[in-house]
C-alpha positions in Angstrom: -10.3 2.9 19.3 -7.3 5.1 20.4 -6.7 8.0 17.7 -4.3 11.0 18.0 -3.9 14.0 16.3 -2.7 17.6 16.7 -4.1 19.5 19.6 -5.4 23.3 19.1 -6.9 25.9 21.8 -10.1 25.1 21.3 -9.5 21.8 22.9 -7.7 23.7 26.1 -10.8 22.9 28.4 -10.5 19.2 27.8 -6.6 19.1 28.2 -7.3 20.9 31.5 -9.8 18.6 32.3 -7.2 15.8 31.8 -4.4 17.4 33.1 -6.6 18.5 37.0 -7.7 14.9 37.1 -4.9 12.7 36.4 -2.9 15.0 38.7 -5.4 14.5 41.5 -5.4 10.8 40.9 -1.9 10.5 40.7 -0.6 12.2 43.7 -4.0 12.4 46.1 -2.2 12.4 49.6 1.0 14.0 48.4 0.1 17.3 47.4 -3.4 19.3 47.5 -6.2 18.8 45.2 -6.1 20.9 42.4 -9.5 22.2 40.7 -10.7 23.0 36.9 -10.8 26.7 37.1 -11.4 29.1 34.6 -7.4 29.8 34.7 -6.1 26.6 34.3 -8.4 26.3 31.0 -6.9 29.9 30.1 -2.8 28.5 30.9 -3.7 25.9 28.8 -5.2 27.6 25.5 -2.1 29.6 26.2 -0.2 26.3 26.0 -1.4 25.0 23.5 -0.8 27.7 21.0 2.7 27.9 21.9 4.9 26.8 19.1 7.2 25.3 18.5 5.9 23.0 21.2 4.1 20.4 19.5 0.9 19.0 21.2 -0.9 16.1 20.6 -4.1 14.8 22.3 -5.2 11.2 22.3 -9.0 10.8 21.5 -11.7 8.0 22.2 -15.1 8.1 20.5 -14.9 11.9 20.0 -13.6 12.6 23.4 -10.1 13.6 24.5 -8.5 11.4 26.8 -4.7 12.1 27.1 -2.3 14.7 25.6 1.5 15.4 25.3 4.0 17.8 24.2 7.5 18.1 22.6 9.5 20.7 21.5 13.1 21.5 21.5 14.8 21.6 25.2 14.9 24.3 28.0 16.4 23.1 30.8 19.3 22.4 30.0 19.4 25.0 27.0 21.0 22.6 24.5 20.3 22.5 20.9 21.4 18.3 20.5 18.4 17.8 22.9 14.3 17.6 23.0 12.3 17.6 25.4 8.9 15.7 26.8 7.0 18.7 27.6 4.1 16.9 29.6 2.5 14.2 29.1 -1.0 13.0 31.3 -3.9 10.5 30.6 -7.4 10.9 32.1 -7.2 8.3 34.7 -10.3 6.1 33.5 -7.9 5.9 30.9 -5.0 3.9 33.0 -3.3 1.2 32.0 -4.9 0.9 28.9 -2.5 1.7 25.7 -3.2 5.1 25.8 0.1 6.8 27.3 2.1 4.3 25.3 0.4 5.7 22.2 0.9 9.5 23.5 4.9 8.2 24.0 5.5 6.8 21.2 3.9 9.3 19.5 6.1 12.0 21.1 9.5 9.7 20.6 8.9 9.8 17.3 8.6 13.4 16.5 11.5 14.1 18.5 13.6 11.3 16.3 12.1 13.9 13.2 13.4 16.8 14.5 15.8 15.1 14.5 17.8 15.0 17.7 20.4 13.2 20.0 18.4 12.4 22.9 15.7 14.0 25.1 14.8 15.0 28.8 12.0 15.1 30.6 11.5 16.4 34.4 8.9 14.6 36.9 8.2 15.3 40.3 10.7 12.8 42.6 10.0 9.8 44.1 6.7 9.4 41.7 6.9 5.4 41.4 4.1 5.1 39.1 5.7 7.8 36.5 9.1 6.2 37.1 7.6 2.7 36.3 6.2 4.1 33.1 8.8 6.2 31.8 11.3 3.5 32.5 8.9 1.1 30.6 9.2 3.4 27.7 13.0 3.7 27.3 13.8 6.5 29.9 15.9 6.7 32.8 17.2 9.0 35.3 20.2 11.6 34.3 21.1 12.6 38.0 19.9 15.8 37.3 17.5 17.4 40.0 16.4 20.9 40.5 13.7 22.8 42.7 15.5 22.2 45.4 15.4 18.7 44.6 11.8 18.1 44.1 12.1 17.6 40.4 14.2 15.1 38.7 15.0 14.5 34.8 15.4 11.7 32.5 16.5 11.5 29.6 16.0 9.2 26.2 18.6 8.3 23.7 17.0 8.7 20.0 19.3 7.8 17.9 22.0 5.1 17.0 24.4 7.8 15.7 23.9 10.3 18.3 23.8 12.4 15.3 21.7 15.7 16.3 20.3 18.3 13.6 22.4 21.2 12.6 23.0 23.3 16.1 22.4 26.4 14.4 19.0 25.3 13.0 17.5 23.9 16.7 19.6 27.2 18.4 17.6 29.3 16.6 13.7 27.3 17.4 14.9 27.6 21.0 15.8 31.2 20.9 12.9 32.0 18.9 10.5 30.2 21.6 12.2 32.2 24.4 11.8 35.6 22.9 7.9 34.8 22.5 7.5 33.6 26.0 9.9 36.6 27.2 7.5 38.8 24.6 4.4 37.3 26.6 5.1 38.1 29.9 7.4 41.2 29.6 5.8 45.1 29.1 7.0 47.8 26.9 8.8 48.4 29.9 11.0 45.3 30.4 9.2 45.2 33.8 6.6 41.2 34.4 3.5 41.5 33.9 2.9 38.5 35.9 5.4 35.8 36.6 4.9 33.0 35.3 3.2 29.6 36.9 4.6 26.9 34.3 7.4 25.9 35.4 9.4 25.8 31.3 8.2 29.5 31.2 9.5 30.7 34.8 12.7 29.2 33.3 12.6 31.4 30.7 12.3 34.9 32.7 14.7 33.6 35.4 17.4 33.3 32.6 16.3 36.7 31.8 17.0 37.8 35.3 20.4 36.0 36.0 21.7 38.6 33.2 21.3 41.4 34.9 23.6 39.5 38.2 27.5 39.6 36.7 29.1 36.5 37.0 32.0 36.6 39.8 30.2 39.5 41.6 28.6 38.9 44.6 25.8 40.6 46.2 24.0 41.8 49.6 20.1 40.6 49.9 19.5 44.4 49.6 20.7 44.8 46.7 19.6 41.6 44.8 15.7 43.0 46.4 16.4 46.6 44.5 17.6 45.2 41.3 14.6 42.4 41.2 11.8 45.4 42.2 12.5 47.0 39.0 10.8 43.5 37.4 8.2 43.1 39.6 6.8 44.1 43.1 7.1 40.3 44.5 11.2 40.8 44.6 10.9 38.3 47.5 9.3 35.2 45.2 11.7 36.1 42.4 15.0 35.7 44.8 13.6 32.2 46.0 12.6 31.3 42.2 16.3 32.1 40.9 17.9 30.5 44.0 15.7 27.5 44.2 16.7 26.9 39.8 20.0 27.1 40.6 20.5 30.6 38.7 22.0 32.6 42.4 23.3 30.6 45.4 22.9 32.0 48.6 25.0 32.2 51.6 24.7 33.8 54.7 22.5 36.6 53.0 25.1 36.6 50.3 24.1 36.1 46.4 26.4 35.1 43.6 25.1 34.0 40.1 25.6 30.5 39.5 23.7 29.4 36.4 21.7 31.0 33.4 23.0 31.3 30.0 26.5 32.9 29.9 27.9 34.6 27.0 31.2 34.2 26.3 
């Protein structure tokens, strides 16, 4: 019988597990195999601690067999919304209650928090995770980024459309980004690494985009000097915060075109 209950680091090499297989399964011919490393089981102890995300695994006679996260929304940056962090089931697991469980599960909490409506971003043209998510109440916003590799749903939660007090959710968002920006960022203000989750690279390339003024634009030189000061791989960064839609690019020209704004 399916239980679920609150996940903690020590079960990182079991989410890992989960996360490597069902990702193989689910897109073996589309992309390259990924493997169990000792890294991916370090990302996800990382994970996993990382409040306020709240992670849930799914177990079966002691063993894990599915997990998903919630927490409030980065991309779009939006207090009124949650988000559907990830959510994966080991594939012997398929079709068998489990991610319906882990949904409903994760619906839930967000309806707690309590919020508006939710996102979620999959990979495109992934019929299996459109079928499920659209069996579940989701459907696509129109919204796409990475160049239009990843697309977003969303999930009405409420009748009312009534979210929780912005200024209470603002401030869980903000303080989640200045732990992630806290993680990866020296005394210095220089990366220590960038980051390979795609919710935390969001994160430090919002950082970045504030240091691009809004209006300006900029030579490719000069968008490689300022982005060496953060890290020696300027080149990855530039692609990173044009691919996000934080700088477009013409004709070696770069003007900001997303990020937070202050105003």
């Amino acid at each position: 019988m399916i239980s679920l209950r609150d996940a903690t680091a020590d079960d990182a090499e079991q989410v890992a597990r989960i996360y490597v297989d069902s990702w193989n399964a689910g897109f073996a011919g589309q992309f390259p195999a990924r493997a169990l490393s000792q890294r991916e089981v370090a990302r996800w102890r990382d994970d996993l601690a990382d409040a306020p995300v709240r992670w849930r695994v799914a177990v079966d006679s002691g063993e894990a067999v599915g997990f998903a996260g919630t927490g409030p929304c980065r991309d779009p940056v939006d207090p009124a919304l949650g988000e559907l962090d990830t959510i994966a089931v080991s594939p012997a697991c398929w079709r068998q209650g489990v991610g319906r469980a882990l949904m409903d599960d994760a619906l839930d909490a967000l309806r707690a928090a309590p919020l508006g409506a939710a996102v979620l971003w999959t990979l495109a043209d992934y019929a299996r995770g459109d079928a499920f998510y659209r069996s579940t109440g989701w459907r696509p916003d129109g919204r796409s980024r990475d160049s239009g590799r990843q697309v977003s749903y969303r999930h009405p939660l409420t009748t009312s459309g009534t979210p929780a007090p912005p200024s209470v959710l603002a401030t869980s968002v903000d303080a989640m980004n200045e732990r992630v920006l806290a993680n990866f960022l020296d005394s210095h203000g220089r990366l220590r690494t960038i980051p390979t989750k795609l919710s935390k690279l969001t994160v430090v390339l919002d950082h970045l985009a504030q240091e691009f003024e809004p209006g300006r634009t900029y030579p490719e030189a000069e968008v490689n000097e300022m982005l060496q000061r953060f890290h020696p791989d300027f080149a990855a960064l530039r692609r990173y915060l044009v691919e996000n839609g934080f700088l477009t690019r013409e004709d070696s020209v770069y003007w900001r075109s997303g990020g937070t704004f202050e105003v």
